[in-house]
Wavefront OBJ file of the C-alpha trace (Angstrom):
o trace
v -16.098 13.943 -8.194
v -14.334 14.383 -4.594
v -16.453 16.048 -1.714
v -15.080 17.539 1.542
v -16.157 15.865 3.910
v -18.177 17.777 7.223
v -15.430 17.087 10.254
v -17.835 19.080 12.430
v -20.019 16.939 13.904
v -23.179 18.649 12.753
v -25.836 16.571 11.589
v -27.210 17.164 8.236
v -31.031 15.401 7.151
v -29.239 13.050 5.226
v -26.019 12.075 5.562
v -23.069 8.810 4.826
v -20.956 8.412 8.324
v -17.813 6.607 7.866
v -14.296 7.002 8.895
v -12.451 7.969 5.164
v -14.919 9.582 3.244
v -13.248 12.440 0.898
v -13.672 10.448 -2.520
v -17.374 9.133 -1.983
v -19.641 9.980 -5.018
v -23.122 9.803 -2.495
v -23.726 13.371 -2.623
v -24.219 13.320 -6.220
v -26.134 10.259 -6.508
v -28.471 11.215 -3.834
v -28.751 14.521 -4.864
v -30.089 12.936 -8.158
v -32.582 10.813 -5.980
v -34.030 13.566 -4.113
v -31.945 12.701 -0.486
v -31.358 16.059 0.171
v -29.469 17.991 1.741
v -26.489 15.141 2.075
v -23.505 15.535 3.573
v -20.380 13.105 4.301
v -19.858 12.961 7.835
v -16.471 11.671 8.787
v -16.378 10.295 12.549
v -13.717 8.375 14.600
v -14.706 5.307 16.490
v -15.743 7.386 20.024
v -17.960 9.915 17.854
v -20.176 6.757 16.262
v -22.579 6.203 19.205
v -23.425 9.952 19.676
v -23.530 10.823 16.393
v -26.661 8.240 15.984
v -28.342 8.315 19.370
v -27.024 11.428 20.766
v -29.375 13.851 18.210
v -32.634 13.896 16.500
v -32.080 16.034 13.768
v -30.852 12.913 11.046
v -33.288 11.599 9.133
v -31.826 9.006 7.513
v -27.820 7.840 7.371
v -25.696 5.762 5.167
v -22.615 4.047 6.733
v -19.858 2.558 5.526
v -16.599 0.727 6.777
v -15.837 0.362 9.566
v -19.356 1.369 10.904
v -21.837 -0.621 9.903
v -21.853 -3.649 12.416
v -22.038 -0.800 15.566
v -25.086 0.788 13.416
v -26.830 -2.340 13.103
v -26.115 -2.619 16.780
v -27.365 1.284 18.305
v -30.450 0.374 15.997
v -33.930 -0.089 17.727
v -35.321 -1.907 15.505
v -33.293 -4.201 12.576
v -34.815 -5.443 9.071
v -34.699 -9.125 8.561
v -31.796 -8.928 5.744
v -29.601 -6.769 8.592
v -30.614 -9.652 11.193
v -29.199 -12.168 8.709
v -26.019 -10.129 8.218
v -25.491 -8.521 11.716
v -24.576 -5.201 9.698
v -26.765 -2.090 9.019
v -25.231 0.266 6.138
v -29.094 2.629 6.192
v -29.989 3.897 9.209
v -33.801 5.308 9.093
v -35.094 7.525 11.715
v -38.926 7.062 12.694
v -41.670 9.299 13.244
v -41.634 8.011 17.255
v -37.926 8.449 17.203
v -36.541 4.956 17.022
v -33.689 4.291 14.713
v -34.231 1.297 12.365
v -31.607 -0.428 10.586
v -31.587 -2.292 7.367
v -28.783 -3.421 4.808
v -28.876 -2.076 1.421
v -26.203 -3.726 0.356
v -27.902 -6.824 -0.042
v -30.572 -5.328 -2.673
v -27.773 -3.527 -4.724
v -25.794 -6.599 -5.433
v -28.817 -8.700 -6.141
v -29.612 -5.692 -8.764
v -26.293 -5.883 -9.924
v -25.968 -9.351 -10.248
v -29.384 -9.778 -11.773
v -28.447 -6.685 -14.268
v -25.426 -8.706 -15.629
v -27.004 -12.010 -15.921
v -29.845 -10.556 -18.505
v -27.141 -8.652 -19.927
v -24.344 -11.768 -20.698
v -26.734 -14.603 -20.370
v -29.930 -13.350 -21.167
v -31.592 -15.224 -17.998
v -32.306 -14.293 -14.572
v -29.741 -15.005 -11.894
v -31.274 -17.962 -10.230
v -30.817 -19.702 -14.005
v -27.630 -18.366 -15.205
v -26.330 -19.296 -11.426
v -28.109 -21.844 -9.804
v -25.817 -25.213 -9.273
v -22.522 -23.156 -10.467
v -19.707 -23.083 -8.589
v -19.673 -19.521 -7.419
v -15.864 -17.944 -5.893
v -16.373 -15.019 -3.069
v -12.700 -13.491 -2.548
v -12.987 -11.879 0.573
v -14.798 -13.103 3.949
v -15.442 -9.561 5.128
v -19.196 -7.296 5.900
v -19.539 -7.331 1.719
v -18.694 -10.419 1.388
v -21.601 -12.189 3.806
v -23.871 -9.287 1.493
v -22.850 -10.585 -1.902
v -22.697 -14.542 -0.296
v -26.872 -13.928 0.776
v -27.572 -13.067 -2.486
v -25.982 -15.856 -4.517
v -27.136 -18.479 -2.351
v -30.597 -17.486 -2.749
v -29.891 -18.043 -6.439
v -28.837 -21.367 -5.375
v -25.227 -21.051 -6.763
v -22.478 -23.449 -4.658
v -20.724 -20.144 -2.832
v -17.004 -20.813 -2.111
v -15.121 -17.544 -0.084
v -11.431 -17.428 -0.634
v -9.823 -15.340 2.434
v -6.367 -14.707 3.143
v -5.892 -17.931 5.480
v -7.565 -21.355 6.323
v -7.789 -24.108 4.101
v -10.046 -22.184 1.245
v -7.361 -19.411 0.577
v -5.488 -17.850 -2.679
v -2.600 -19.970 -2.460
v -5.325 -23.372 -2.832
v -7.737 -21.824 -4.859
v -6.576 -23.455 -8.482
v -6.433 -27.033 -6.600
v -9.720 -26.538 -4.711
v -11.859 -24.748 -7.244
v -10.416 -26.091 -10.680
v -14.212 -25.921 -12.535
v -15.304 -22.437 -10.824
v -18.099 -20.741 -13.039
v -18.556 -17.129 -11.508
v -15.787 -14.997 -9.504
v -17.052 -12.161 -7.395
v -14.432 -9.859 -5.785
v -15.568 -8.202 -2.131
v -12.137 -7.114 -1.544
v -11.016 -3.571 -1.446
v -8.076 -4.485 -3.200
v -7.946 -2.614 -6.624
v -9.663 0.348 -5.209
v -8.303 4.145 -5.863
v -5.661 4.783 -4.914
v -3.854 1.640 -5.542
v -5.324 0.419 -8.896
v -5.495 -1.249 -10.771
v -4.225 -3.740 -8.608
v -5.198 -7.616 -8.422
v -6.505 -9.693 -5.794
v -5.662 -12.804 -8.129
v -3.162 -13.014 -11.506
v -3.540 -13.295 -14.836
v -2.163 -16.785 -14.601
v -4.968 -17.473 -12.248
v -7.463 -16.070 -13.269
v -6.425 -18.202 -17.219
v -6.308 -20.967 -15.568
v -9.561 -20.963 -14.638
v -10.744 -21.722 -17.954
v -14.420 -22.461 -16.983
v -14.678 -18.806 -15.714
v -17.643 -17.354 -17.616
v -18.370 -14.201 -15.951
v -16.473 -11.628 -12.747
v -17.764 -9.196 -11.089
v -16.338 -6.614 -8.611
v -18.183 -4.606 -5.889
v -14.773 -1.901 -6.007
v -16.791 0.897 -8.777
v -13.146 3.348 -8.527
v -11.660 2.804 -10.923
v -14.622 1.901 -13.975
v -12.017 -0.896 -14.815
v -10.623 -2.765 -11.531
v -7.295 -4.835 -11.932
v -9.391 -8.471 -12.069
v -11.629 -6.576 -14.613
v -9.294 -5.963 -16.841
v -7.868 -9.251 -16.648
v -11.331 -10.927 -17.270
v -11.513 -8.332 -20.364
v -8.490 -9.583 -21.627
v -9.446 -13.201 -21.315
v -13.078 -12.552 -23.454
v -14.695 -13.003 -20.072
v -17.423 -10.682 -19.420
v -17.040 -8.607 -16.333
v -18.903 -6.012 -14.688
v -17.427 -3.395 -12.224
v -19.424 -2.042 -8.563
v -20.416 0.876 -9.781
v -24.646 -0.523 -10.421
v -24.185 -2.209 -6.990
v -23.072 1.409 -5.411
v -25.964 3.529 -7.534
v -28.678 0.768 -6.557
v -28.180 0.424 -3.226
v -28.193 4.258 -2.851
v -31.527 4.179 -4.109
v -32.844 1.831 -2.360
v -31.747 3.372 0.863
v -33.239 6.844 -0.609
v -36.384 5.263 -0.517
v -36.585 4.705 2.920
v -34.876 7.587 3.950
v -37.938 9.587 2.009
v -40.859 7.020 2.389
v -41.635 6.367 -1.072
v -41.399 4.202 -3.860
v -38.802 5.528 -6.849
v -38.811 5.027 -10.635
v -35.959 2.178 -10.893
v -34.707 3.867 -14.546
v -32.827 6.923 -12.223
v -30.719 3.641 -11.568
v -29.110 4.234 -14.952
v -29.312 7.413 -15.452
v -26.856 8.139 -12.256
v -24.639 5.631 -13.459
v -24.237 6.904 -16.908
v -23.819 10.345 -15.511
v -20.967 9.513 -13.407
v -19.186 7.384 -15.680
v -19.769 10.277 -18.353
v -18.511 12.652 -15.453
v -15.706 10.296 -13.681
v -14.092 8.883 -16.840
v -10.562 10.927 -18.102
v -9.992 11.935 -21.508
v -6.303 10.754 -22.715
v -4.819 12.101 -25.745
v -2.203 9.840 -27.707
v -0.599 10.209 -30.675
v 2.699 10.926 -32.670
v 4.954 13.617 -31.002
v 4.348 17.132 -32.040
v 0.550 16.035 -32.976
v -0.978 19.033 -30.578
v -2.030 16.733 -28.271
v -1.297 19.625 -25.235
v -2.600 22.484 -27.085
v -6.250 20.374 -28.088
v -6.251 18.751 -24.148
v -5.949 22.531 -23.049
v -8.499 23.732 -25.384
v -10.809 20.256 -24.500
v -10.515 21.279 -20.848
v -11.482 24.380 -20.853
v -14.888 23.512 -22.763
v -15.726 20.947 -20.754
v -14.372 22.630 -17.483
v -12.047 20.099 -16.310
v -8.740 20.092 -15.040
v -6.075 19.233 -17.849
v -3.135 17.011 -17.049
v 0.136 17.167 -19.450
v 1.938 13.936 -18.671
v 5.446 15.783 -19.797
v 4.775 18.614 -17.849
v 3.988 16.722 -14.347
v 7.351 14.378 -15.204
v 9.324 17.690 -15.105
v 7.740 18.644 -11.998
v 8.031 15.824 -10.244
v 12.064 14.721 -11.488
v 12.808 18.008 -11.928
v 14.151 17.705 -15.553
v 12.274 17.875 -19.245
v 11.688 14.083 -20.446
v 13.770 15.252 -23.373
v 16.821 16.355 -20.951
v 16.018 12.886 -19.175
v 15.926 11.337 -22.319
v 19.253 12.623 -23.432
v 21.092 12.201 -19.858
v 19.944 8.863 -18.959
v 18.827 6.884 -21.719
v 15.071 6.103 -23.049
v 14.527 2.744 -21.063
v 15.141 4.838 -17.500
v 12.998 7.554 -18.843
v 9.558 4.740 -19.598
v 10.293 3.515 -16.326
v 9.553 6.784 -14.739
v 7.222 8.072 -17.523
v 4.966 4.567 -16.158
v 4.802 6.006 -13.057
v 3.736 9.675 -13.848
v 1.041 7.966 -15.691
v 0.098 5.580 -13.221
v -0.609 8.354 -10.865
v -2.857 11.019 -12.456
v -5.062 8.018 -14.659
v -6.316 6.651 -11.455
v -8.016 9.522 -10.970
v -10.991 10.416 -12.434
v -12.481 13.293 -14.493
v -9.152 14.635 -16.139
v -8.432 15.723 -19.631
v -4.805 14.102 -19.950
v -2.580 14.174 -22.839
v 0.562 11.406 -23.170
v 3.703 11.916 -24.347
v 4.100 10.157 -28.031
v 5.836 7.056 -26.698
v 3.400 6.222 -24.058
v 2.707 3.187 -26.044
v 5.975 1.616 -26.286
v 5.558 0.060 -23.043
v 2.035 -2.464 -22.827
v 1.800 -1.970 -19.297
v 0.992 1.550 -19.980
v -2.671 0.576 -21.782
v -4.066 -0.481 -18.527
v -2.893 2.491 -16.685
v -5.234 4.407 -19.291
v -7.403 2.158 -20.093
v -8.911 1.673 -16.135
v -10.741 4.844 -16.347
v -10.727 6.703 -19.463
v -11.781 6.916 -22.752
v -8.922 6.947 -25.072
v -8.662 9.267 -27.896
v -5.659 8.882 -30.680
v -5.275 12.264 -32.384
v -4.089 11.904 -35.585
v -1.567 14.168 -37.682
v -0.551 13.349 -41.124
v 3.390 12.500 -40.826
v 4.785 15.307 -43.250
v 3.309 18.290 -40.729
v 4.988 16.680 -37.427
v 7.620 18.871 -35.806
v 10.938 16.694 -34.229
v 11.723 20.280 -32.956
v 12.947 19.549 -28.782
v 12.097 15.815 -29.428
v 15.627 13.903 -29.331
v 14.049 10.758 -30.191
v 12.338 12.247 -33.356
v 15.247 13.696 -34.401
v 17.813 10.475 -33.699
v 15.622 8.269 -35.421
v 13.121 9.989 -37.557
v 9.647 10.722 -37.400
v 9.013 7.995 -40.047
v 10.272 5.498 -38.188
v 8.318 6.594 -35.049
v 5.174 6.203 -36.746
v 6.055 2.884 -38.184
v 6.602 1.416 -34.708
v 3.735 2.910 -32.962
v 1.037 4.445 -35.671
v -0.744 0.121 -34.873
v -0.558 0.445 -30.880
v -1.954 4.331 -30.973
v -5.160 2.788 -33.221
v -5.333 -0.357 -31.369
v -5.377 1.350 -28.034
v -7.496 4.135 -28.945
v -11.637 3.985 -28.551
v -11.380 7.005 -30.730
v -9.619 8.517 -33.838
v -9.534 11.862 -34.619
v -8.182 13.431 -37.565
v -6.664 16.553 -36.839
v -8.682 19.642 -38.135
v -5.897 22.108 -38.475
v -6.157 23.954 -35.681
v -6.081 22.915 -31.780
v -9.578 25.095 -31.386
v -11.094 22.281 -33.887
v -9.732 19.866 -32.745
v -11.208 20.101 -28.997
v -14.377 20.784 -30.772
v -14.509 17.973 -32.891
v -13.111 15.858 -29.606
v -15.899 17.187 -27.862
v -18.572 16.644 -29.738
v -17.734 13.231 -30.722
v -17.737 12.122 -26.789
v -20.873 14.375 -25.530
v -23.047 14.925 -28.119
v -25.729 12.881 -26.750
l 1 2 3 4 5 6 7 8 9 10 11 12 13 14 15 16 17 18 19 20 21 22 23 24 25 26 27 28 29 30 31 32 33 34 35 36 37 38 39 40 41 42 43 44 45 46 47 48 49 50 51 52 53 54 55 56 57 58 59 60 61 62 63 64 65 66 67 68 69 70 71 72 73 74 75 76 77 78 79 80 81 82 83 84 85 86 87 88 89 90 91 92 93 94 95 96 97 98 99 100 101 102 103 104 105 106 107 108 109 110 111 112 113 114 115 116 117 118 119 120 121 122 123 124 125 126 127 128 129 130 131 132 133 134 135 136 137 138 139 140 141 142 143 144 145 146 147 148 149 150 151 152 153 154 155 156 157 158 159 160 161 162 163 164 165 166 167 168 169 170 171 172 173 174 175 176 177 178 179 180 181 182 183 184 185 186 187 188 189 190 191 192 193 194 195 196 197 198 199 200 201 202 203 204 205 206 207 208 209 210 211 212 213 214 215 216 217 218 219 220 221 222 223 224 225 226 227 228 229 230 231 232 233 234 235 236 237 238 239 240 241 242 243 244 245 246 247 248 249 250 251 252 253 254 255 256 257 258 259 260 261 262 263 264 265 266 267 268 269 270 271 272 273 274 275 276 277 278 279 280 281 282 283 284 285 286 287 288 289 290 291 292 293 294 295 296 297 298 299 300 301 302 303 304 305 306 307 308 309 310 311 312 313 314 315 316 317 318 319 320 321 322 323 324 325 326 327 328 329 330 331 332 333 334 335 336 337 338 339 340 341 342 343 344 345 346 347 348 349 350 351 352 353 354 355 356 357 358 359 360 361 362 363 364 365 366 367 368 369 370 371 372 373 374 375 376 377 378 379 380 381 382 383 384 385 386 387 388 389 390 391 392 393 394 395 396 397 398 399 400 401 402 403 404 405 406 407 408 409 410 411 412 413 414 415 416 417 418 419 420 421 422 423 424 425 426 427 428 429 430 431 432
């Protein structure tokens, strides 16, 4: 899902300007919507003004951080939701020339927002929110966005921010009875996910919670998402309030009204596209030779967790295993993992004790769908496995053959062959 971003300077119809751009997903979503040709446009600071004013051959931009109050300002004429905010994130050019300048943002988290509310609540968002105690982490440009929208539903807004007398250290004391958490921080954002702006603890503690949302879409699952998942709390990632406001930019970059269901059908597309495929199971299951097979129908790169820990320690985790102990080979295994499931669109299969350690499920969970691939016990190899061997395949599968099924969104049996088993695999995830 990356895109290289166009360092030229060259101004394409339709294009997002920001500083960081390489793992932005808007060329495929406007692409879908009929913005086209779009590029990402990377600019420093001292490029920004020319890029907007200095040419006429845009027709309409995007811009992200940390752009979007100087487009709001190099506009000629501003929408009343981007006077409100004092940031522009579309930038439409006119027929005269002028540039005009409106904020998006504002009309993707109010779809969003409204989206989850039918979905958990079955209501609107002025009912589900109106008189709630509503917590905004984050005081930045998508913060006053996502604040605009919620007090329109008439929901009590409280931001939590770093410092002053509202901040993380107070929130518990302060905000006891909060309802509704919405996250505008970047924190928990690929690379670094799935970090937390708040704890567990916290985030228990505030046992009136009934619903959190994120604006971060990358990873699917965000750190405080997967905390409100394991607290029964429903939660919905950014990834509606990125598609939406792309399409509501789209129409104004093309002047004309678009069929709201291409909403969903983007989003499905790139989680179908975007989410990895991990492969767990017993050791000696064929979980490399199906991901290799898997990959190569479906065209995507294929990640052997074993294979990049040799790489990167320079040693087999067997070798490791035997030199240094298990415990300092999980710690390191953790890692491995940690670093290729934050990315997105892999086929990746685990070593066998991947589920030993509980941290590990979130690692994989965050942005893949999970598939335990099943081997009856009696045709397991312990062949190169030191573990299998010092302790027996048997009682392996008796400490992990519950974690593999309760982790798992999928079980396959194994077909006999590896061919099979990346068909069956396959077809069970894409058949629609």
């Amino acid at each position: 899902m990356d895109n290289e971003a166009d360092v030229t300077g060259a101004a394409p119809a339709f294009a997002l300007i920001g500083r960081k751009l390489a793992h932005s997903w808007s060329p495929q979503i406007h692409g879908s919507l009929g913005s086209v040709p779009y590029r990402l446009v990377e600019l420093e600071p001292d490029e920004v003004e020319d890029f907007i004013c200095g040419n006429d051959e845009w027709r309409g931009l995007n811009v992200t951080i940390p752009y979007k109050a100087e487009a709001y300002r190099l506009a000629d004429a501003r929408s009343p939701r981007a006077d409100v905010l004092g940031v522009a994130n579309t930038l439409v050019r006119r027929p005269d020339g002028s540039v005009f300048a409106d904020n998006t943002d504002v009309l993707g988290f109010e779809w969003m927002l409204e989206e989850f509310c039918r979905k958990t609540f079955g209501s609107c968002a002025a009912h589900a929110i109106a008189g709630r105690e509503v917590l905004v982490l984050g005081s930045g440009g998508a913060s006053k966005s996502v604040r605009s929208v919620l007090e329109r539903s008439s929901g009590h807004v409280s931001v939590i921010s770093r410092s002053g007398p509202d901040n993380y250290d107070r929130l518990l004391e302060n905000h006891p009875n909060a309802a509704f958490l919405v996250n505008t921080t970047p924190v928990g954002m690929f690379p670094n996910c799935p970090d937390s702006p708040l704890t567990f603890e916290t985030m228990r503690a505030l046992s009136e919670l009934g619903g959190v949302l994120d604006v971060v879409y990358n990873p699917e699952r965000t750190g405080i998402c997967l905390f409100a998942e394991r607290l029964g709390i429903p939660w919905q990632s950014g990834l509606g309030m990125l598609v939406a406001q792309a399409f509501y930019s789209s129409q104004l970059f093309q002047g004309k009204r678009l069929n709201e269901s291409l909403i969903h059908e983007i989003m499905d597309d790139i989680q179908s596209r975007s989410r990895n495929i991990v492969l767990i199971g017993m050791p000696g299951a064929g979980k490399t030779t199906c991901g290799r097979q898997l990959a190569r129908i479906l065209n995507r790169p294929f990640v052997d967790l074993d294979d990049a820990f040799s790489i990167e320690f320079s040693m087999t985790p067997s070798d490791y295993i035997e030199r240094h102990g298990e415990d300092a080979f999980r710690e390191l295994e953790s890692r491995v993992c940690a670093s290729y499931c934050a990315r997105s669109g892999l086929v990746i299969s685990c070593g066998g004790g991947i589920v030993t350690r509980q941290n590990n499920y979130a690692l994989l969970h965050q942005n893949s769908t999970i598939v335990f691939l099943d081997r009856p016990i009696g045709e397991l190899s312990s062949h190169g496995r030191p573990l299998s061997r010092e302790r027996g395949v048997d009682v392996l599968a008796r400490e992990r053959m519950e974690l593999y099924q309760a982790w798992a969104d999928h079980r396959v049996a194994c077909t006999g062959s590896a061919a099979g088993d990346a068909e069956k695999i396959a077809g069970l995830l894409f058949s629609a």
